[in-house]
C-alpha positions as CSV (number, residue, x, y, z in Angstrom):
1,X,0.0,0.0,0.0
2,X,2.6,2.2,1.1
3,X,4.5,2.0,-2.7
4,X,1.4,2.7,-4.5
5,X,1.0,6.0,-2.7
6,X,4.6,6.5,-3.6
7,X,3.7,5.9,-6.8
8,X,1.0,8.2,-6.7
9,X,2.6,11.2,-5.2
10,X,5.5,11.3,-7.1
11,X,2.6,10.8,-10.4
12,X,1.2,14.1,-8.4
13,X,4.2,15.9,-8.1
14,X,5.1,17.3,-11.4
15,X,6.9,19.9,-12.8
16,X,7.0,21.8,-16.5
17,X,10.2,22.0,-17.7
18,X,11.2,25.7,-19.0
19,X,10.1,26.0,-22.9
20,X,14.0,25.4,-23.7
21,X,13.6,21.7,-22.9
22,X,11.1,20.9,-25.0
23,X,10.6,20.0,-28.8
24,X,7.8,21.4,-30.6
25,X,6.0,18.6,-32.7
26,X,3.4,21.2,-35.1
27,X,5.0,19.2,-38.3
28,X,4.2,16.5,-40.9
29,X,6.1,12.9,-40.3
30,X,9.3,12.9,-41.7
31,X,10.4,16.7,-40.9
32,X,13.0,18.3,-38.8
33,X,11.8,19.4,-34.8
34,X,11.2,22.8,-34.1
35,X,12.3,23.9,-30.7
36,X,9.8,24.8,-28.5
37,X,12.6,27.3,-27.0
38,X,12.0,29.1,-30.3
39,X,8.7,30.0,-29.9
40,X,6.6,32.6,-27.5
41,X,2.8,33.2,-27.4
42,X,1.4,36.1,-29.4
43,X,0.2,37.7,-27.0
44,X,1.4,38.6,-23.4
45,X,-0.2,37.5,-20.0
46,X,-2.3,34.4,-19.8
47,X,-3.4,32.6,-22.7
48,X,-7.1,32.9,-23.5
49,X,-8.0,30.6,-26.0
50,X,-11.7,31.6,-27.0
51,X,-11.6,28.7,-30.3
52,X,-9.7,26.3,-31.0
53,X,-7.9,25.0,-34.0
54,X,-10.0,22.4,-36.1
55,X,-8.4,21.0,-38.9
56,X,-10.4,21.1,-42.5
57,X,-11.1,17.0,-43.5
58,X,-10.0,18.3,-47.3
59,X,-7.7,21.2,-48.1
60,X,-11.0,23.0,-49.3
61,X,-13.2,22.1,-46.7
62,X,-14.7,24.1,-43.4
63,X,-12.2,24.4,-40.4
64,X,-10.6,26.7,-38.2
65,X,-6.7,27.2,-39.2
66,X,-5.5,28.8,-36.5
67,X,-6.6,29.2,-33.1
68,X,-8.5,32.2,-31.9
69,X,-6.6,34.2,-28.4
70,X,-8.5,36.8,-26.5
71,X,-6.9,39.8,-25.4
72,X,-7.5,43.9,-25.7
73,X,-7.9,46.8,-28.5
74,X,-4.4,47.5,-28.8
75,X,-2.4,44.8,-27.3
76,X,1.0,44.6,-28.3
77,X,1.3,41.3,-30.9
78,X,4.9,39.7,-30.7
79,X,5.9,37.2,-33.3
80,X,5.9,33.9,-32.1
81,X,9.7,33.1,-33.3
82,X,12.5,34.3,-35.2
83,X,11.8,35.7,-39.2
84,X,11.2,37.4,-41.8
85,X,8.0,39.8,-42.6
86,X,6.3,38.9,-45.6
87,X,3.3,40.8,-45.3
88,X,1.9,43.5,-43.5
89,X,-1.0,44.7,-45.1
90,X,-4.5,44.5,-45.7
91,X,-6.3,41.1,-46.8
92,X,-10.1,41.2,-47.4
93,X,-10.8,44.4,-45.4
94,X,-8.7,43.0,-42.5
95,X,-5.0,43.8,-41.3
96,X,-2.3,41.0,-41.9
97,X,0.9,40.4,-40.9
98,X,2.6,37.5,-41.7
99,X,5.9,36.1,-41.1
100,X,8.5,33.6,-42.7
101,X,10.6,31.3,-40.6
102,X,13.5,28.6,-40.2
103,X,12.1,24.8,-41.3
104,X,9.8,26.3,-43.8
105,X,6.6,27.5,-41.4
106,X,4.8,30.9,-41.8
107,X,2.7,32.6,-38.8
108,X,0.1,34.6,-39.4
109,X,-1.7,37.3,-37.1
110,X,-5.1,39.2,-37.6
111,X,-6.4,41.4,-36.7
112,X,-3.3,43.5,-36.3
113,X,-2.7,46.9,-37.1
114,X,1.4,46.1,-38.5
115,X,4.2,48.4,-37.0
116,X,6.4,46.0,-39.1
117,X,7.2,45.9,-43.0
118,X,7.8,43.2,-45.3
119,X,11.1,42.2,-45.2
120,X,12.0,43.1,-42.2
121,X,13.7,40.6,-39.7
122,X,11.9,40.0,-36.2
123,X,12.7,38.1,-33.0
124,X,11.0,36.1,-30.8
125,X,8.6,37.8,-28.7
126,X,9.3,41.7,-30.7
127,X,6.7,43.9,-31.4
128,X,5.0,43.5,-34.8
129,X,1.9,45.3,-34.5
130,X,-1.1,46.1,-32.2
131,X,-4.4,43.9,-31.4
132,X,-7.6,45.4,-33.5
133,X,-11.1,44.7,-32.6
134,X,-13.6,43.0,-35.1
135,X,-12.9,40.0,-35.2
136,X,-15.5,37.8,-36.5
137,X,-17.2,36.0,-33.2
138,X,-15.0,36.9,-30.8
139,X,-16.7,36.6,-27.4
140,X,-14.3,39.4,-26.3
141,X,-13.3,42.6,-26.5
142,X,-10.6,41.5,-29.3
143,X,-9.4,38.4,-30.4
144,X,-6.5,37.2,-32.3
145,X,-6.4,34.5,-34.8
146,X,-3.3,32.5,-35.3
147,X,-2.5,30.8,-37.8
148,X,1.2,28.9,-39.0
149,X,1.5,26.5,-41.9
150,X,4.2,24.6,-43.4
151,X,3.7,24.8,-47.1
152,X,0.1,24.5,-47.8
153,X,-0.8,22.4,-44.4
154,X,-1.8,24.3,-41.8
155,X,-1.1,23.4,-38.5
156,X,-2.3,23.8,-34.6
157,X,0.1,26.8,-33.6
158,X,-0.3,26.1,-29.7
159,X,2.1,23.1,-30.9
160,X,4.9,25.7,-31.1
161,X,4.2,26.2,-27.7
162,X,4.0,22.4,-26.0
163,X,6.0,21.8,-22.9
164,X,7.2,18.5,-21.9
165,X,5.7,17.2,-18.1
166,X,8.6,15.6,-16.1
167,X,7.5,13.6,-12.9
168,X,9.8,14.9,-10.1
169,X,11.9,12.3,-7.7
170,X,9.9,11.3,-4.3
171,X,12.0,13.0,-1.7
172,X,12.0,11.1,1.6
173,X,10.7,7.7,2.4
């Protein structure tokens, strides 16, 4: 009795190793890891997720490529890694940016008003633009989608972000 609630505690205690640990796994069999030490969230503070990504069954068909993060009219956006603006502009009435990086993914943010141009390089976590309202079915005051894709598949970005669990060592008897 006494080892299975060893067992159990130490199940109990564990601990998230910092984002440098970690590989990233937002990629099709076959291709290079991406290291989750390479990526950041959008968006500073707590991560809201108000909808989630849901993969199309064809590449035609309905989905949601990207996920959807709440946050506040004019929230700073950060890129999510290391690249190079591609776009910052308007697409359909809505402001774009979107940037190119290492391994062959793109990121995409919208709504967000771009202090960045294309062709410009960016770091993890620096400014690119500022969070607009309007986006369609937001349950917030502002929400932004993101979107990454390698080539033409898009994947779940909050894979950039995954974190390995570790369980800890039971200290004591």
């Amino acid at each position: 009795m006494r080892a299975a609630v060893s067992v159990v505690l130490a199940a109990l205690t564990l601990a998230v190793l910092a984002p440098g640990s970690s590989t990233a796994e937002p990629r099709p069999a076959g291709a290079s890891p991406v290291p989750a030490a390479s990526w950041t969230a959008p968006l500073g503070g707590e991560l809201a997720v108000t909808r989630s990504f849901q993969p199309p069954a064809h590449p035609y068909g309905p989905g949601h490529r990207g996920v959807d993060l709440g946050g506040a009219p004019g929230a700073a956006v950060l890129a999510a890694g290391d690249g190079v603006v591609v776009f910052a502009g308007m697409v359909a009435g809505r402001p774009v940016v979107s940037v190119e990086h290492a391994g062959g993914l793109r990121t995409t943010y919208e709504p967000v008003a771009p202090s960045v141009a294309a062709g410009q390089r960016v770091t993890r976590g620096a400014p690119i633009g500022t969070l607009a309202a309007g986006h369609a079915g937001c349950p917030v005051s502002a929400c932004l989608h993101w979107g990454v894709r390698r080539g033409e598949d898009y994947l779940d970005p909050l894979q950039l972000l995954a974190v390995r669990v570790r369980l800890l060592p039971l200290r004591g008897p």
